[in-house]
C-alpha positions as CSV (number, residue, x, y, z in Angstrom):
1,X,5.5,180.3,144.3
2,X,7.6,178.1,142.5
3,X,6.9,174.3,142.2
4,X,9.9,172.1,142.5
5,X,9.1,168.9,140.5
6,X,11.4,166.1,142.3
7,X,13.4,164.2,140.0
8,X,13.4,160.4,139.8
9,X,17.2,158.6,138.3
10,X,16.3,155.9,136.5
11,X,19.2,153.0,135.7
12,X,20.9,153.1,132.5
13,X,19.6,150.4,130.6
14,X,22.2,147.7,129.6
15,X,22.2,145.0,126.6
16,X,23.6,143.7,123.9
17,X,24.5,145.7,120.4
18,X,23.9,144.0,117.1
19,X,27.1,143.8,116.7
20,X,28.3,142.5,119.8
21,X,25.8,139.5,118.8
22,X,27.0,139.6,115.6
23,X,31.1,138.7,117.2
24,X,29.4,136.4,119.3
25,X,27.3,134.1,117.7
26,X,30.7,134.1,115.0
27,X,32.6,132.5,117.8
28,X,30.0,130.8,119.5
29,X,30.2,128.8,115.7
30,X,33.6,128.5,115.5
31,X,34.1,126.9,118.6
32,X,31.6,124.3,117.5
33,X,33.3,123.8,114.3
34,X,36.7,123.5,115.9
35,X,34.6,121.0,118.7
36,X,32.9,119.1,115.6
37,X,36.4,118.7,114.0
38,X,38.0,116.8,116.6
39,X,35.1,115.0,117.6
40,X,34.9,113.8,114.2
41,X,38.9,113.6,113.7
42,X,38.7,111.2,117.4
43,X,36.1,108.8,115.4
44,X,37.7,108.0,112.5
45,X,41.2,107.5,114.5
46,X,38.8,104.9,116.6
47,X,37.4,103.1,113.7
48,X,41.4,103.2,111.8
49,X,42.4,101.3,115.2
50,X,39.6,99.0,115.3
51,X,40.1,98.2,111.4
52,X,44.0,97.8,112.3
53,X,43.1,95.6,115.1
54,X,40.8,93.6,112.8
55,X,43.3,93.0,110.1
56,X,45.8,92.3,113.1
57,X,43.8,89.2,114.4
58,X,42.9,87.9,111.4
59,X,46.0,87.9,109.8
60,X,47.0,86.1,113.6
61,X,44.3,83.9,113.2
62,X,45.1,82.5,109.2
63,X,48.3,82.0,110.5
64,X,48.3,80.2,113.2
65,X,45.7,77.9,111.2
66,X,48.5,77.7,108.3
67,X,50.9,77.0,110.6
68,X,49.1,74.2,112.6
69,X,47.9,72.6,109.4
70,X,51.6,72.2,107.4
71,X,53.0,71.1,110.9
72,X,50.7,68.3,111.6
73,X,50.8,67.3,108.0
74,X,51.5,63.8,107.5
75,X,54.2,61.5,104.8
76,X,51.5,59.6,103.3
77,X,51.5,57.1,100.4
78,X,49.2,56.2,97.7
79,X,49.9,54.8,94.3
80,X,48.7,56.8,91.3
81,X,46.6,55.2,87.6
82,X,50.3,53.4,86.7
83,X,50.5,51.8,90.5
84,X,53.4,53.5,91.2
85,X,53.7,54.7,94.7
86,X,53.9,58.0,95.1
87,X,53.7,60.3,98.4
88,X,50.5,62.3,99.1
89,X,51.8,66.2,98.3
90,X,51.8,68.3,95.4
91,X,53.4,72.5,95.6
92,X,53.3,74.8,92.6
93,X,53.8,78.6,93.3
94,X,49.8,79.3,93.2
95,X,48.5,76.2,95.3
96,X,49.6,73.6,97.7
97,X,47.8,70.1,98.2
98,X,49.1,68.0,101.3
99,X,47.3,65.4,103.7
100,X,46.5,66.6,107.8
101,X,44.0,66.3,110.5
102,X,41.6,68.8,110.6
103,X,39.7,70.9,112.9
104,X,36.6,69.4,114.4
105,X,35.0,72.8,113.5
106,X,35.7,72.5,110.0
107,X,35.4,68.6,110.0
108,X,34.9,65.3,111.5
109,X,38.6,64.3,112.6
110,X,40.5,61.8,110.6
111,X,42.8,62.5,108.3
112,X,42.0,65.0,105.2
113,X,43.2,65.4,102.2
114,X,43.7,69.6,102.0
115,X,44.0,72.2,98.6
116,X,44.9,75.7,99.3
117,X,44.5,78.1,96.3
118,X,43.6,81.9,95.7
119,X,40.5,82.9,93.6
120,X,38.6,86.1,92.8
121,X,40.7,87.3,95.6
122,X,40.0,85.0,98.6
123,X,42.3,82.1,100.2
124,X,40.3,79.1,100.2
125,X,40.4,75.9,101.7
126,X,39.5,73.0,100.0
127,X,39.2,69.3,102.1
128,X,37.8,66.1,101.7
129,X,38.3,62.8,103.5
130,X,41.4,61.1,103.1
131,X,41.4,57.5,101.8
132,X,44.7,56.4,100.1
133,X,42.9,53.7,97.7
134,X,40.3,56.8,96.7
135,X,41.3,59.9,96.1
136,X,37.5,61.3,95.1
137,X,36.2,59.8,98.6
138,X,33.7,62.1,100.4
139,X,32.5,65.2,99.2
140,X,34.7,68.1,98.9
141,X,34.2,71.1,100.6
142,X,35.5,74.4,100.6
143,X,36.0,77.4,103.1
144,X,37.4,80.9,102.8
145,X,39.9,81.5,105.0
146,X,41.4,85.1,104.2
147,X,39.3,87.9,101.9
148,X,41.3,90.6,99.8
149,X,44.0,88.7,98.9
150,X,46.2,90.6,96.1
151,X,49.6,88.3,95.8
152,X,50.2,84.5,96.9
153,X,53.6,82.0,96.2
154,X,53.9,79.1,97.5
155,X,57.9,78.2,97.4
156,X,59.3,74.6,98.7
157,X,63.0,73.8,100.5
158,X,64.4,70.5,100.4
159,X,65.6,67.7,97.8
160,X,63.5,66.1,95.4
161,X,65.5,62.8,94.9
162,X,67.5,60.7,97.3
163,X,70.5,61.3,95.5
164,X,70.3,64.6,94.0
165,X,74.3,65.9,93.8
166,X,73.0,69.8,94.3
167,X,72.4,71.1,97.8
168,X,69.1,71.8,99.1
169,X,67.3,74.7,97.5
170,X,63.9,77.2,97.5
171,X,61.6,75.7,94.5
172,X,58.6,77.3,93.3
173,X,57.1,73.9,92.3
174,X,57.7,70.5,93.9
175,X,57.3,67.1,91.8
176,X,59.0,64.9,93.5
177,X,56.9,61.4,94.4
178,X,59.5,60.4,96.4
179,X,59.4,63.1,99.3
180,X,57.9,66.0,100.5
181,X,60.2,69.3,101.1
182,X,61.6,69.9,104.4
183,X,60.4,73.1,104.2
184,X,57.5,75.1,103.4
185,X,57.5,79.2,102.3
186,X,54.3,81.5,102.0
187,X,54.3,85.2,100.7
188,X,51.4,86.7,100.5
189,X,50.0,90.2,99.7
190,X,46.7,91.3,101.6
191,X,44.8,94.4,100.3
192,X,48.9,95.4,98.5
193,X,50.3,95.0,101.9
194,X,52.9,92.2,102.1
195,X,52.5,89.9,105.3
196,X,55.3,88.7,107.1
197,X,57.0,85.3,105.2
198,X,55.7,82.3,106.6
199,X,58.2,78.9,106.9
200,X,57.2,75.8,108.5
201,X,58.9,73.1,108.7
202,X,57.1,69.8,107.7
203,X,57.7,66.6,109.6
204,X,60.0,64.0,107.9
205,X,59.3,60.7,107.9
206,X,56.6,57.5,106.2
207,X,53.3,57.1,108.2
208,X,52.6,53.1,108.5
């Protein structure tokens, strides 16, 4: 009598090769890589736009403050050690020196007499209160108004004497102690990059 012993199917096992996990974990890394590449290249776009955007508004900012402070400048008069009157300005291509209100957040209103120079690199403001018969009144003080600052001239417009025979003309320094110039020119450098010239006319005219 024969036996028949039933046979049983039992599934094919399925899986992974070494060297299928091999290929995959190789992907699997350079997709990350590729991931990590852009997410890094996305972040330092960001921070360049946020740095360009900072430079933006300050540079806006110094400006406008420039600006403000040459218009509202004033023709004042004071008379110097030989008692010769003389009017309250002095430009040379490095540093300007003129007489303006300032800002309640940098003062305490009046008139000021303002000195705007460049050292170690930063624009600074220099101010003190304005008194025509004391020119050391008040304590000077001094703020920094722009860091990084790699180039600065100051250039002037205008005649120096009443009856000058040349036409008007740029100056790099102004002497006169008659006038003022009728116009005002900053270029200035930032970090090597030049800014945008700025001219501002200054008001004519004597305060009484």
């Amino acid at each position: 009598m024969v036996t028949r012993i039933p046979l049983r199917w039992y599934p094919r096992q399925t899986g992974f090769t070494l060297l299928e996990l091999v290929v995959a974990i190789t992907l699997m890394g350079l997709v990350l890589v590729v991931l990590y590449s852009g997410l890094r290249l996305g972040l330092n776009s960001w921070d360049r736009g946020e740095q360009r955007a900072e430079v933006t508004n300050r540079q806006r900012l110094v400006e406008e403050f420039l600006r403000r402070q040459l218009a509202q400048s004033m023709t004042v008069y004071r008379f110097n050690d030989k008692q010769e009157k003389t009017v309250a300005f002095a430009g040379q291509p490095g540093n300007i020196e003129f007489v303006a209100p300032m800002l309640t957040q940098l003062g305490q209103g009046g008139l000021y007499w303002l000195r705007m120079d460049v050292a170690n690199g930063q624009l600074r403001l220099h101010f003190r209160p304005y008194l025509p018969h004391d020119p050391n009144a008040g304590e000077e003080r001094e703020s920094v108004l722009l860091e990084g600052v790699s180039a600065l001239e100051w250039s002037y417009f205008g005649l120096e004497k009443e009856n000058e025979v040349d036409p008007p003309r740029w100056r790099s320094d102004w002497n006169s102690i008659e006038r003022r110039p009728v116009l005002v020119r900053l270029n200035l450098a930032v970090r090597g990059e030049p800014w945008p010239d700025l001219v501002v006319a200054l008001a004519p005219g004597q305060r009484r």
